[in-house]
C-alpha positions in Angstrom: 93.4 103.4 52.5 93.8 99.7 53.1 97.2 100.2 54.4 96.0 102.5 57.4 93.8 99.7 58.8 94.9 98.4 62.1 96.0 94.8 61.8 93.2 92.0 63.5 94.7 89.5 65.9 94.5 86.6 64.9 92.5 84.6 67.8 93.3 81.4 67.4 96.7 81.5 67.7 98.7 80.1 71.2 99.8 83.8 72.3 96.8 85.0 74.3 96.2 88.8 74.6 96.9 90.8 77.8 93.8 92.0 78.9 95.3 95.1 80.5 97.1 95.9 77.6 94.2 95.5 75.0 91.8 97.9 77.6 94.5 100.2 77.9 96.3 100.1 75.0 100.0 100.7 76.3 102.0 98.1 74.8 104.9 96.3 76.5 108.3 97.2 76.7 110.9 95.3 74.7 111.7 92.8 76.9 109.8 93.7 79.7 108.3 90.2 80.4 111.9 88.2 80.1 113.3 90.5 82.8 110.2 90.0 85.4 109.7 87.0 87.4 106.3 85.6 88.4 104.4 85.3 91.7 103.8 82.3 91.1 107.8 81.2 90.2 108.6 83.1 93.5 105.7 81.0 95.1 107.0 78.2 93.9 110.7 78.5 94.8 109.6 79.1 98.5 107.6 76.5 98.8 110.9 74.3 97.7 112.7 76.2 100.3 110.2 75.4 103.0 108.8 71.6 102.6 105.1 71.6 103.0 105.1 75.1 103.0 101.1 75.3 102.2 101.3 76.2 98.6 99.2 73.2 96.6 98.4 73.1 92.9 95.0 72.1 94.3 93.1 75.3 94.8 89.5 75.7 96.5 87.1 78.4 96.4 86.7 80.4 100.0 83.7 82.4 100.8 83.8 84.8 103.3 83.5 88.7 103.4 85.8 91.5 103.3 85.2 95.4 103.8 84.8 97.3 100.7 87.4 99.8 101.7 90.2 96.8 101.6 88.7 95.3 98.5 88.7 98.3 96.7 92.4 98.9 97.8 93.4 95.6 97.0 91.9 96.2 93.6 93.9 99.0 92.5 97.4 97.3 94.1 96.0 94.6 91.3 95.8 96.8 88.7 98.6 99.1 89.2 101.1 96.1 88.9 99.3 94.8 85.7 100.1 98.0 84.2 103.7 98.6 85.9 104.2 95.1 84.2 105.0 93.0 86.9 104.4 89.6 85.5 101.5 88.5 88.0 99.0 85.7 86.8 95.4 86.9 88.6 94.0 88.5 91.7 93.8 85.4 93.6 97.8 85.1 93.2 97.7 88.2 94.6 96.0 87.3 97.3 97.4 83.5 98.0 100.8 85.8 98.2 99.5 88.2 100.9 97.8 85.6 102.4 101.2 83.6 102.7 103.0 86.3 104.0 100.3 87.2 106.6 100.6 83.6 108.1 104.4 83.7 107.8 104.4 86.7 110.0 101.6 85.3 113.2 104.0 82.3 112.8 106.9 85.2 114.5 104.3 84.8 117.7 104.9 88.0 119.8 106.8 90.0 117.0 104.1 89.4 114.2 102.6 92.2 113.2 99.8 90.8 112.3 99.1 89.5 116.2 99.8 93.0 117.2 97.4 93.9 115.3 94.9 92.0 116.5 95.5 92.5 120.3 94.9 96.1 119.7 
């Protein structure tokens, strides 16, 4: 009977568990995680690209509000790349990568998006 026992992590070894993976049980593909690059590598390389692009190691809490309709939605984007396996650290990398790419685009001036957005 012993042999149909599921085996116990061991917790104090360096590999740390996916917490997607352990709520949802769908293990990785072989190789999965050596195919995919990070956020934060991608981050990283642009920020080489550009000098002083904004991206700091430093990080800072912000607190201000959001509607529940975007948070929600932003939520689930989270949650359906966890599971798709796209190698992304946390929501806030997430966000500091939308965030990015939002000031990218008002930095276009008339053809942002974003501005055109806002005139509306």
């Amino acid at each position: 009977m012993a042999a149909d026992r599921k085996e116990t992590p061991d917790f104090f070894e360096d590999k740390s568990l996916d917490p997607v993976e352990t709520a949802t049980g769908y293990p990785k593909k072989p190789g999965q995680s050596a195919s995919k690059r990070s956020f934060a590598s991608e981050i990283d390389k642009s920020s080489s690209a550009k000098p002083n692009a904004g991206y700091s190691a430093q990080k800072k809490k912000a607190g201000f509000y959001i509607s529940a309709d975007i948070l929600e939605r932003f939520t689930h984007k989270f949650y359906e790349l966890k599971l798709a396996g796209v190698a992304i650290e946390n929501k806030s990398t997430l966000l500091e990568l939308a965030l990015a790419f939002a000031l990218d685009d008002m930095d276009k001036g008339t053809e942002s998006r974003v501005l055109q957005r806002l005139n509306t």
